[in-house]
DRENDO-1510 file (C-alpha; in Angstrom, 1 decimal, always signed):
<recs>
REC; n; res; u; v; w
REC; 1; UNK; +106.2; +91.7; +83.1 .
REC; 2; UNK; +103.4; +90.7; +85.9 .
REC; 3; UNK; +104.7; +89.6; +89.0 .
REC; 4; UNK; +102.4; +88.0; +91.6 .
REC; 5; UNK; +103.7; +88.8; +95.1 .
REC; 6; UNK; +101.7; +85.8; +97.4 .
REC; 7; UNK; +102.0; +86.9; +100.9 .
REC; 8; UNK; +100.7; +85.0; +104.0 .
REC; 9; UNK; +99.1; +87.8; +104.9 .
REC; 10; UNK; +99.5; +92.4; +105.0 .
REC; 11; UNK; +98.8; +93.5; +108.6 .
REC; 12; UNK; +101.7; +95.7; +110.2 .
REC; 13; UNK; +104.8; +94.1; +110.2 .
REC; 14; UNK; +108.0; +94.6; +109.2 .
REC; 15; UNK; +107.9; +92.2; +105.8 .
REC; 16; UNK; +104.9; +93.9; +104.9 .
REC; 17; UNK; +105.9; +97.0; +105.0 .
REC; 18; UNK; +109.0; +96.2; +102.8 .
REC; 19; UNK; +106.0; +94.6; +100.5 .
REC; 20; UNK; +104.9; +97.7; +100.1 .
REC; 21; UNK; +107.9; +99.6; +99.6 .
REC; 22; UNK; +108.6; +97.9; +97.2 .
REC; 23; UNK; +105.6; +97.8; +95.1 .
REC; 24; UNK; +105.3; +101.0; +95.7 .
REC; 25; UNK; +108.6; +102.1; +93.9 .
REC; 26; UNK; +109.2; +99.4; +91.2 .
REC; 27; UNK; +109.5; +100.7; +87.9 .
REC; 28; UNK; +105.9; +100.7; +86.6 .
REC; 29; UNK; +107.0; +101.0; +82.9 .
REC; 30; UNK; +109.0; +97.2; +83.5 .
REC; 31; UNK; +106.7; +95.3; +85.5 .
REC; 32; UNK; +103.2; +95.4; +86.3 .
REC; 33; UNK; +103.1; +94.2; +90.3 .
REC; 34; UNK; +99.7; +91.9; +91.8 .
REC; 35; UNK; +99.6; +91.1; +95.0 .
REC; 36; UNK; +97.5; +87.6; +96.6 .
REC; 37; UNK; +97.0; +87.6; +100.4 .
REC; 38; UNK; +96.5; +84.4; +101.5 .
REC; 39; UNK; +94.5; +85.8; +104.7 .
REC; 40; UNK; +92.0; +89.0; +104.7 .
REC; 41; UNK; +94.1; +92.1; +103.4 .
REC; 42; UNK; +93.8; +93.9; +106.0 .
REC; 43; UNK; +95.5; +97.8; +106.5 .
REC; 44; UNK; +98.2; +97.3; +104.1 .
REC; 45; UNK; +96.3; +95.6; +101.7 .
REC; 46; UNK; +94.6; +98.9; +101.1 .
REC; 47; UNK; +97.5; +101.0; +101.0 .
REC; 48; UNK; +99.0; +98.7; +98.1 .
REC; 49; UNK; +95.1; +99.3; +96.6 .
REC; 50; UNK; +95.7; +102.6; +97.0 .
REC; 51; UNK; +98.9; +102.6; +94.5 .
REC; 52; UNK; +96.6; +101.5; +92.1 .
REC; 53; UNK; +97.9; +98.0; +92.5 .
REC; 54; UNK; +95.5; +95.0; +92.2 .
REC; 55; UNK; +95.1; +92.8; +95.4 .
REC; 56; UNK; +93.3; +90.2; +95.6 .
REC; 57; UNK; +92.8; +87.2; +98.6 .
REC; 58; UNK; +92.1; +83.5; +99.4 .
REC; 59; UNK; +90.6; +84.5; +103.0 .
REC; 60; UNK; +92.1; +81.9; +104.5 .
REC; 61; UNK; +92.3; +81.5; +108.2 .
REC; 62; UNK; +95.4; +81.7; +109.7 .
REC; 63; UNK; +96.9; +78.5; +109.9 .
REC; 64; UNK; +94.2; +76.6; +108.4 .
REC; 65; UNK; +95.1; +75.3; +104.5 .
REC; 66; UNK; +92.0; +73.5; +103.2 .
REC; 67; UNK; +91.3; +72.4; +99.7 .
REC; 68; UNK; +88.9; +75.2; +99.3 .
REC; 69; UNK; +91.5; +77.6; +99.3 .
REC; 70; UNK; +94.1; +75.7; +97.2 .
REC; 71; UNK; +91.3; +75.7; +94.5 .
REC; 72; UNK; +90.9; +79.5; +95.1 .
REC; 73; UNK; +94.7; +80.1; +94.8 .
REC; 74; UNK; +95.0; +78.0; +91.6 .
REC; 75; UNK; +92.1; +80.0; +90.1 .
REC; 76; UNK; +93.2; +83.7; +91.5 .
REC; 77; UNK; +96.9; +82.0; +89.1 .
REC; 78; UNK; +94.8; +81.2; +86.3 .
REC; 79; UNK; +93.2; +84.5; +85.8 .
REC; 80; UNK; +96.1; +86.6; +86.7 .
REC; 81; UNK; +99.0; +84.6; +84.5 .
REC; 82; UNK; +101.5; +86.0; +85.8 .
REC; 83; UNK; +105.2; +85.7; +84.2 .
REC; 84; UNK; +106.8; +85.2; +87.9 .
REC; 85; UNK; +105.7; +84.7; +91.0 .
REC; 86; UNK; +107.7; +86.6; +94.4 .
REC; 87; UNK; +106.8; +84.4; +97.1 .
REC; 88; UNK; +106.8; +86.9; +100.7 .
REC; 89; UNK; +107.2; +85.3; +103.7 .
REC; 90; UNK; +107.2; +81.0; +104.3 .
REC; 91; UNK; +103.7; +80.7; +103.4 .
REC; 92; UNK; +103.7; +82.6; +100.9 .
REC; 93; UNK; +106.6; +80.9; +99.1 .
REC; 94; UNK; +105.1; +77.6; +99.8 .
REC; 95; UNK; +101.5; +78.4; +98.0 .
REC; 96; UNK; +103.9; +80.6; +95.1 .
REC; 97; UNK; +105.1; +77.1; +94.6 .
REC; 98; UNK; +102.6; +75.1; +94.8 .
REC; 99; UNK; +100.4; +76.9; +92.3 .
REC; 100; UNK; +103.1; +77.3; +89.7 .
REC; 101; UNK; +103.5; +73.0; +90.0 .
REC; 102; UNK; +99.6; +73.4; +89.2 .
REC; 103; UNK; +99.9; +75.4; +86.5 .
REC; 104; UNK; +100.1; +74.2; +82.6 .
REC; 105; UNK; +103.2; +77.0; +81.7 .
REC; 106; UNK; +106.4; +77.5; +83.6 .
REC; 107; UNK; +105.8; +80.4; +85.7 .
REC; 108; UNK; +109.6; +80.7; +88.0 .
REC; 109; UNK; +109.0; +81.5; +91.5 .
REC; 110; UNK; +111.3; +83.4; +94.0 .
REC; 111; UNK; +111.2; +83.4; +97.3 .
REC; 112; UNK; +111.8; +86.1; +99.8 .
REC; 113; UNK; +112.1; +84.8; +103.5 .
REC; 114; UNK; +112.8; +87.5; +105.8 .
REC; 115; UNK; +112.7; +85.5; +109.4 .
REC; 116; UNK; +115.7; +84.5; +110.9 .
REC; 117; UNK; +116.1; +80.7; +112.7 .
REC; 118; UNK; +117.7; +80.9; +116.6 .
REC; 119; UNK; +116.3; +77.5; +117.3 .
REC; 120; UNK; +113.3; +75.3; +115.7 .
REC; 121; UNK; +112.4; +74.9; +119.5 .
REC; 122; UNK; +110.9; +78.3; +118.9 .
REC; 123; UNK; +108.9; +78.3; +116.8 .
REC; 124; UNK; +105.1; +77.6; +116.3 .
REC; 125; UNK; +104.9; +73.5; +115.5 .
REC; 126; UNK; +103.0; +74.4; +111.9 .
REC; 127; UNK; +106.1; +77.0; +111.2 .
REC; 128; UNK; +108.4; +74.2; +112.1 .
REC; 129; UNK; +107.0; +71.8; +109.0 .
REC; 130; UNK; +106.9; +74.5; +106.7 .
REC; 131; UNK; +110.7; +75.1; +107.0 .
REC; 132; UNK; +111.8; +72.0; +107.0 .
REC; 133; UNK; +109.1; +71.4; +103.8 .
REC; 134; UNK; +110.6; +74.7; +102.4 .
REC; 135; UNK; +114.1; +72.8; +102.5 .
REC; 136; UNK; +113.2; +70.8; +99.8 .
REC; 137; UNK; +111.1; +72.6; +97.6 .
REC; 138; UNK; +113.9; +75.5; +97.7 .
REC; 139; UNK; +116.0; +73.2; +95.4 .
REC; 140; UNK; +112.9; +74.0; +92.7 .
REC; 141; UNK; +112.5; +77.2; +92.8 .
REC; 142; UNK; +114.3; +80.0; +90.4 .
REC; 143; UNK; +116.0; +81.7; +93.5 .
REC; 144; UNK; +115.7; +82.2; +97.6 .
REC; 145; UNK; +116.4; +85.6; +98.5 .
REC; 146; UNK; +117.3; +86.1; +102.1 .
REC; 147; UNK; +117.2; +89.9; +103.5 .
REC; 148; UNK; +119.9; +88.8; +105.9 .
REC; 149; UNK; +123.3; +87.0; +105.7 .
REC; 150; UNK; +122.2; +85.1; +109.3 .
REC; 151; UNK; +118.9; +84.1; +107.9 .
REC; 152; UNK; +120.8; +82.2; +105.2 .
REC; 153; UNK; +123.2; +80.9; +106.6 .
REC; 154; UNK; +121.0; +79.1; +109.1 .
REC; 155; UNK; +118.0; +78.5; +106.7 .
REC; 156; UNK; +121.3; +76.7; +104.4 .
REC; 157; UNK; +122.0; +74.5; +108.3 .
REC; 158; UNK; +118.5; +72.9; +107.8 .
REC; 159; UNK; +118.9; +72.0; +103.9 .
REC; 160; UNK; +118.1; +74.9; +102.1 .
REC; 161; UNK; +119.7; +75.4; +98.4 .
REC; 162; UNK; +123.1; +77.4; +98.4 .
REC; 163; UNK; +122.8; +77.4; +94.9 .
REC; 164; UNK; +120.3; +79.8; +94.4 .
REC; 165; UNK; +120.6; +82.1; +97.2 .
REC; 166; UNK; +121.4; +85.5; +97.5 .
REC; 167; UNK; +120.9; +88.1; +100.1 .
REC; 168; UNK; +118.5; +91.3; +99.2 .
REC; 169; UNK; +118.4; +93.6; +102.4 .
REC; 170; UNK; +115.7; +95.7; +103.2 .
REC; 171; UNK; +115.7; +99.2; +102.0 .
REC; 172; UNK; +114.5; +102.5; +103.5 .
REC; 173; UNK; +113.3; +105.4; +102.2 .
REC; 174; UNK; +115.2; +108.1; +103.7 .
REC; 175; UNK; +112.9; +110.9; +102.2 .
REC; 176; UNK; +110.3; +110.1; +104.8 .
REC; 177; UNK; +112.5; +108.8; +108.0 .
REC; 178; UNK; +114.4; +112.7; +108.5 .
REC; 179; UNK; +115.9; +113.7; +112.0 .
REC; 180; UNK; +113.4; +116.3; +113.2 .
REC; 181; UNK; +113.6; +118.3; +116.3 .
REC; 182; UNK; +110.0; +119.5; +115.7 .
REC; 183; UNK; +109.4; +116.1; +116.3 .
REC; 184; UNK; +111.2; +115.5; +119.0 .
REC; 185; UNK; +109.5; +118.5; +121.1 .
REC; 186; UNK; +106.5; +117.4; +119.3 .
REC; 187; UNK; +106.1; +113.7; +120.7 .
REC; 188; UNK; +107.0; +115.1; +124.4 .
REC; 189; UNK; +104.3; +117.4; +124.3 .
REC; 190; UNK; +101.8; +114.8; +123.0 .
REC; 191; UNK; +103.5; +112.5; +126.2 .
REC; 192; UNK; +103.5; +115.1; +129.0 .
REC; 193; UNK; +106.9; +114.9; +129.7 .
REC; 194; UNK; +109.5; +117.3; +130.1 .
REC; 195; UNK; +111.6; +118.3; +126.6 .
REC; 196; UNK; +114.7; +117.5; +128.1 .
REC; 197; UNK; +113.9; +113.9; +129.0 .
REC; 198; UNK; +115.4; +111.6; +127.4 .
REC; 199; UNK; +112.9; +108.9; +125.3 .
REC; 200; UNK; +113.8; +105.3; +124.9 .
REC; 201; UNK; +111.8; +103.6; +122.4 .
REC; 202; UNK; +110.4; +100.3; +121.1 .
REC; 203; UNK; +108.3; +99.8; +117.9 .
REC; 204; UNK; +106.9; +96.2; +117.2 .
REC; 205; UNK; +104.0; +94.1; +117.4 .
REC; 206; UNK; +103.5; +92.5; +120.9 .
REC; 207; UNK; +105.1; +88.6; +120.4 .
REC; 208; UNK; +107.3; +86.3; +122.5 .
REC; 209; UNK; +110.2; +87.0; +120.4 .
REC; 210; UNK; +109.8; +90.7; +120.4 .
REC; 211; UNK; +110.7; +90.1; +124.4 .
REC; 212; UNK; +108.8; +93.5; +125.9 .
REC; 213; UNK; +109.9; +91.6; +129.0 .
REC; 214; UNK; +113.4; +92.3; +128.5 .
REC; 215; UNK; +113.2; +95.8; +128.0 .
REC; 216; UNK; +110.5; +96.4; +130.8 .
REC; 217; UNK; +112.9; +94.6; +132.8 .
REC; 218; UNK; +116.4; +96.8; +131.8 .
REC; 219; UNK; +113.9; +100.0; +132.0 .
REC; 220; UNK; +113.6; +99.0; +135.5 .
REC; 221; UNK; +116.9; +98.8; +136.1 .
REC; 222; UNK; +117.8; +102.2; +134.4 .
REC; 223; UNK; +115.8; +104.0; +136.3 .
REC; 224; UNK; +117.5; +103.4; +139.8 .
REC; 225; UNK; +119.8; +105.2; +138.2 .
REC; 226; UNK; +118.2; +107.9; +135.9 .
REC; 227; UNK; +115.0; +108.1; +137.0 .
REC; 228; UNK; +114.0; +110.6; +134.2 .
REC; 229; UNK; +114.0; +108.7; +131.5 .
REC; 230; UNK; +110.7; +107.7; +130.3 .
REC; 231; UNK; +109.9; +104.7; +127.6 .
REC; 232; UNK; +107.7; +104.6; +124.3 .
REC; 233; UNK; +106.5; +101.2; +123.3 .
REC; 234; UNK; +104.2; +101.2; +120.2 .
REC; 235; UNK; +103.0; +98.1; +118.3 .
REC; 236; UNK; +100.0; +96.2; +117.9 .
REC; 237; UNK; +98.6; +94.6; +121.0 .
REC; 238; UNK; +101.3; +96.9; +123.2 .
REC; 239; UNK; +98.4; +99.0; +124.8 .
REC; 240; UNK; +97.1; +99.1; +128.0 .
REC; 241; UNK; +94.2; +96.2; +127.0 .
REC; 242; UNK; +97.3; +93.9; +127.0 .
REC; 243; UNK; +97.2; +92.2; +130.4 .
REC; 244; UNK; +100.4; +90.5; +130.6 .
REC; 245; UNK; +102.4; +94.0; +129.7 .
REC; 246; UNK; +100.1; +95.6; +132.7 .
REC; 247; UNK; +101.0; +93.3; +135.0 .
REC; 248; UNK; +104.8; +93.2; +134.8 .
REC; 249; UNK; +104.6; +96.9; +134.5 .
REC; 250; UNK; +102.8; +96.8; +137.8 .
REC; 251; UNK; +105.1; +94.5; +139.8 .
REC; 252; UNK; +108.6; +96.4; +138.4 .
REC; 253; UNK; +106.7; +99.7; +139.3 .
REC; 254; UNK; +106.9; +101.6; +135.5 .
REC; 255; UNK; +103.7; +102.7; +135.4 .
REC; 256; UNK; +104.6; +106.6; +135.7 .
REC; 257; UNK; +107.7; +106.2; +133.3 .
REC; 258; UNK; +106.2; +104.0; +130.4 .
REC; 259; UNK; +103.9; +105.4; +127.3 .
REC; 260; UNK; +102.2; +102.8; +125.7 .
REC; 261; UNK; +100.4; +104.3; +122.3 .
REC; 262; UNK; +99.4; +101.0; +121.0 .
REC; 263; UNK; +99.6; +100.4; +117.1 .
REC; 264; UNK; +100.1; +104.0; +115.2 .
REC; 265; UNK; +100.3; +105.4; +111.6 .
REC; 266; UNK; +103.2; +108.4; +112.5 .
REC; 267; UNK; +105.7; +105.7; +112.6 .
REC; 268; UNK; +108.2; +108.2; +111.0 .
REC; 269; UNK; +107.3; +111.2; +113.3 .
REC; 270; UNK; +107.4; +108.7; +116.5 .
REC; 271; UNK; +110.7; +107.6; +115.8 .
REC; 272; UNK; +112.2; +111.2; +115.1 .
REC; 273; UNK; +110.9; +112.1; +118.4 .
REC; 274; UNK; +113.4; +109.2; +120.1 .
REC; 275; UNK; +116.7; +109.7; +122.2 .
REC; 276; UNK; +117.5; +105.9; +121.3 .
REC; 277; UNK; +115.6; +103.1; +119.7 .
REC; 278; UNK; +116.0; +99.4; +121.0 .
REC; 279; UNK; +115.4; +96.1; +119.3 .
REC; 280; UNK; +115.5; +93.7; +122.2 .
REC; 281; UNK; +114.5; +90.6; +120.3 .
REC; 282; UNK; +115.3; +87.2; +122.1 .
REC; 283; UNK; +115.0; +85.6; +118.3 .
REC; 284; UNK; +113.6; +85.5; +115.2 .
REC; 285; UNK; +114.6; +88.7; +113.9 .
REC; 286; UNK; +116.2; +88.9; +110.4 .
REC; 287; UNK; +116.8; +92.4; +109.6 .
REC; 288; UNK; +114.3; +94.5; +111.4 .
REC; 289; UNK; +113.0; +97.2; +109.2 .
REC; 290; UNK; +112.7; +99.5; +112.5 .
REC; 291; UNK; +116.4; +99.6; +113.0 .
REC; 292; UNK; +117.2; +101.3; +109.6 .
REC; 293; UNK; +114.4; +103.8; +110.1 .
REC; 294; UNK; +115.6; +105.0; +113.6 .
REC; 295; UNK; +119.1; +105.0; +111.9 .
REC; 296; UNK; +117.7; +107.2; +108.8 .
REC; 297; UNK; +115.9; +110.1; +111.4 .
REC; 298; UNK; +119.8; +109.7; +113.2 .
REC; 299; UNK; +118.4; +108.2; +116.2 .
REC; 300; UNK; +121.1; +105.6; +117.8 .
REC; 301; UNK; +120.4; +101.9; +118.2 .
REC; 302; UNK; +121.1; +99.5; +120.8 .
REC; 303; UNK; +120.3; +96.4; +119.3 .
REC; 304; UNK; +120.1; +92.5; +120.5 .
REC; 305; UNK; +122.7; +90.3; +118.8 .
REC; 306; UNK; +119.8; +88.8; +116.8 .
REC; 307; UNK; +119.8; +88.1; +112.7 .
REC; 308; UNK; +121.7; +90.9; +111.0 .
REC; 309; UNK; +120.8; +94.0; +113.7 .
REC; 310; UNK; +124.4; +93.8; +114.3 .
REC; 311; UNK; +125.3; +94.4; +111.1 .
REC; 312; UNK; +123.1; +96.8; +110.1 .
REC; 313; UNK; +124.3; +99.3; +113.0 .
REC; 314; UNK; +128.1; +98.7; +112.5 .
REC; 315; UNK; +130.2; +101.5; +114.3 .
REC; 316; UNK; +126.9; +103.6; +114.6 .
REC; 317; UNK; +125.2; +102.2; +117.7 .
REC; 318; UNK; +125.3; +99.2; +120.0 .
REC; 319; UNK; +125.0; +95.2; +120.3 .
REC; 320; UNK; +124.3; +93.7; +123.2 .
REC; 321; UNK; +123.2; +90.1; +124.0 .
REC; 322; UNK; +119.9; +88.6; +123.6 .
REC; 323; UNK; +117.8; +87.9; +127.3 .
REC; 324; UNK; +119.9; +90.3; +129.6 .
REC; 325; UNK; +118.3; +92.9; +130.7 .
REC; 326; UNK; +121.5; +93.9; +132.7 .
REC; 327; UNK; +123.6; +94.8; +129.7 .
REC; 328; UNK; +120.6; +96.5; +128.1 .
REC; 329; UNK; +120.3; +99.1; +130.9 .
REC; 330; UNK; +124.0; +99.5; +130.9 .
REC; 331; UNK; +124.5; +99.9; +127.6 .
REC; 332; UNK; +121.7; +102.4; +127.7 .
REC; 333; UNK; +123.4; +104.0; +130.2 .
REC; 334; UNK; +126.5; +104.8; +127.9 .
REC; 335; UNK; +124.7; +106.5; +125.5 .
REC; 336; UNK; +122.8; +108.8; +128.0 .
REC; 337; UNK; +126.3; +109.2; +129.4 .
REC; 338; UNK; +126.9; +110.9; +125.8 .
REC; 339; UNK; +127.1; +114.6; +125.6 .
REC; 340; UNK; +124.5; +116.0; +123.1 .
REC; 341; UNK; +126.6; +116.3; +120.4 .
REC; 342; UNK; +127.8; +113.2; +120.6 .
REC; 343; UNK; +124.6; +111.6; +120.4 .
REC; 344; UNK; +124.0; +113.7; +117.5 .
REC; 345; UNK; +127.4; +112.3; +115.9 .
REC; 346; UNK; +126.6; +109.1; +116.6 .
REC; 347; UNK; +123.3; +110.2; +114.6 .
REC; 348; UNK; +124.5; +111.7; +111.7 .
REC; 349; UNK; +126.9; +108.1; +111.5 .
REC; 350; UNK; +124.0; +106.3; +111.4 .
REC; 351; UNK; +121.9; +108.3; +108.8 .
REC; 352; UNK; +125.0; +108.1; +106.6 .
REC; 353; UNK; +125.1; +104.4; +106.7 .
REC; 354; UNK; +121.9; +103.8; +105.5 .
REC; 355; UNK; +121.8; +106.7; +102.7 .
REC; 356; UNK; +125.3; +105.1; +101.5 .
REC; 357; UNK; +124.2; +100.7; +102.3 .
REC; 358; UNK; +120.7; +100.5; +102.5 .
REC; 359; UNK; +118.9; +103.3; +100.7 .
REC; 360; UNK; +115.3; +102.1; +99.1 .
REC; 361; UNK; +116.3; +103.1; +95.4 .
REC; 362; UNK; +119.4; +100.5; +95.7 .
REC; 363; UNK; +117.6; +97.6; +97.0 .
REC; 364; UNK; +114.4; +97.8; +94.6 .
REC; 365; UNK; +116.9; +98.2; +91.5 .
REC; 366; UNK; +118.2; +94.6; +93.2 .
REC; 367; UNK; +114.7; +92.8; +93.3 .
REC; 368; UNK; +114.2; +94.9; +89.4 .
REC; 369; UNK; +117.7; +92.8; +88.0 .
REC; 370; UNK; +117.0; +89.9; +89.9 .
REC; 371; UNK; +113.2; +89.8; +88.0 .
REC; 372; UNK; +114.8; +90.7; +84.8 .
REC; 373; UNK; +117.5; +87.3; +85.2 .
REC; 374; UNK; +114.2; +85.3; +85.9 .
REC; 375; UNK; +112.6; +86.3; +82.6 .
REC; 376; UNK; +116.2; +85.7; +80.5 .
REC; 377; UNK; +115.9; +82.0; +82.3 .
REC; 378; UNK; +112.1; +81.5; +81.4 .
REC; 379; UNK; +112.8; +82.4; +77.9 .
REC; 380; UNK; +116.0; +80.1; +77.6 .
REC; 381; UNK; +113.7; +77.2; +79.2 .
REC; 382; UNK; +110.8; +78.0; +76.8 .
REC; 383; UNK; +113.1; +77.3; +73.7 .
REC; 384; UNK; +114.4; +74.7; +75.4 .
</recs>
């Protein structure tokens, strides 16, 4: 069975990496995986090359449809004929629909959408009209799976089929994401810090909705109190070239306590090497990719009250509210509070969770049934 995964695009990000994951563990003797990029490839494009998986692009520039690349889509369909497409991300499912309307036999499309809706107020005016346009398309399309009960539920506010729907959470591969204390020692050497400090991290692309401000802004605040604790931001664009991260770290006086190590391939070793992990999202979060990894190396979370991060951490970590920086610091403080082996508890909790809810091998075997129903409803439509 080929299946065409159209993605908008495969730099780092969380949906990409799940894109990859996935590919890269789906059963090869069932289904034979493609992938189209809409834009250039880009780092994960070879990676998914590199599993001997064809990928192929429109090069389209970001935010810029034209007919030129419509045409290249519809011909990248016609010489692949795929037997489904998996439509990744909001333009991805829009152009997996569009080319299957295009094409002469019924090809059924699923979508994944794996963003998560606080308010249309913030998000990009071009994002805006593809939701809303996604509303009524999603009533066509073979099924819309969500990676988060939140997402749906608020994508299903706006319009979106209910019919059709079901909720596929990322997995994680808890082979690679290990607690290691050689890491731990190992990532404070490579910092210059002490290997008793204790290391709050963040790992995500630099964005408004990300909200670096939030947690350079609770960071302050910890350290009138613990002023030992050093930070770890990584991410593309979270570097020192970023002016607007320089200058608030400048005016709230971090300079000495924050490590920025920009965007980073030893994602699994970086986040074994953490005391805590924070998602301090403002929005727009669905279910963060980076909180299940921290979880699987037993590293707890604290967590903004954003898509399904909640969820996801449960009894093993902690929520606090989106935009205040205040709670973040003191909830930060409770864990440090912690003796070490309560940490580690805490820890263990977490890895648990994800080895028993969320494991990789569970959630492809999901997307696996879900193809196999698609095919059973082609071939009933065919005789049809």
């Amino acid at each position: 069975m080929v299946i065409l995964y159209v993605i908008t695009g495969l730099s780092t990000g969380g949906a990409e990496i799940m894109l990859y994951n996935l590919v890269s563990r789906i059963n090869r003797d069932r289904f034979t995986p493609v992938v189209l990029s809409l834009m250039e490839p880009e780092i994960w494009g070879k990676r998914i090359e590199a599993l001997g998986i064809p990928v192929y692009t429109v090069s389209m520039d970001a935010g810029k449809p034209t007919i030129s690349a419509l045409t290249k889509l519809l011909s990248l369909v016609n010489k692949i004929k795929p037997d489904l497409i998996q439509g990744w991300m909001y333009h991805g499912n829009l152009a997996g629909q569009v080319a299957s309307l295009f094409y002469l036999a019924q090809i059924p499309v699923i979508w994944s959408i794996h963003h998560s809706i606080h308010s249309l107020e913030s998000e990009k005016s071009m994002t805006v009209k593809i939701i809303k346009l996604g509303a009524y398309l999603s009533h066509i399309a073979s099924k819309v799976a969500f990676v988060s009960q939140a997402s749906k539920l608020q994508h299903e506010a706006l319009g979106y089929s209910q019919k059709n729907s079901c909720v596929i959470p990322n997995g994680f591969d808890t082979s690679l994401f290990v607690p290691s204390p050689e890491a731990k020692l190992a990532v404070r050497t490579e910092l210059g810090i002490n290997q008793y400090s204790i290391l709050i991290g963040m790992i995500c692309r630099y964005h408004p909705m990300k909200d670096h401000a939030n947690f350079l802004k609770a960071a302050a605040c910890l350290l009138k109190t613990y002023p030992d604790v050093h930070f770890l931001l990584v991410g593309t664009e979270v570097d020192r070239h970023n002016q607007n991260l320089m200058q608030l770290m400048q005016e709230l006086n971090l300079s000495d306590q924050i490590h920025l190590l920009g965007e980073r391939t030893d994602i699994p070793r970086l986040t074994a090497g953490l005391d805590i992990l924070t998602v301090a999202s403002a929005y727009g979060e669905a279910f963060p990719l980076v909180v299940g990894e921290a979880m699987s190396c037993g590293i707890p979370c604290v967590v903004t009250d954003v898509g399904d991060s909640a969820w996801i951490v449960s009894h093993t970590g902690r929520v606090v509210p989106p935009r205040n920086s205040e709670a973040l610091a003191h909830t930060w403080q409770e864990l440090i509070q912690l003796s070490s082996a309560e940490r580690e508890n805490l820890g263990q909790a977490a890895r648990n969770r994800i080895i028993e809810s969320f494991s990789l091998e569970y959630v492809v075997s999901q997307y696996e049934n879900m193809y196999a129903g698609s095919r059973s409803q082609k071939s009933s439509m065919v005789k049809n």
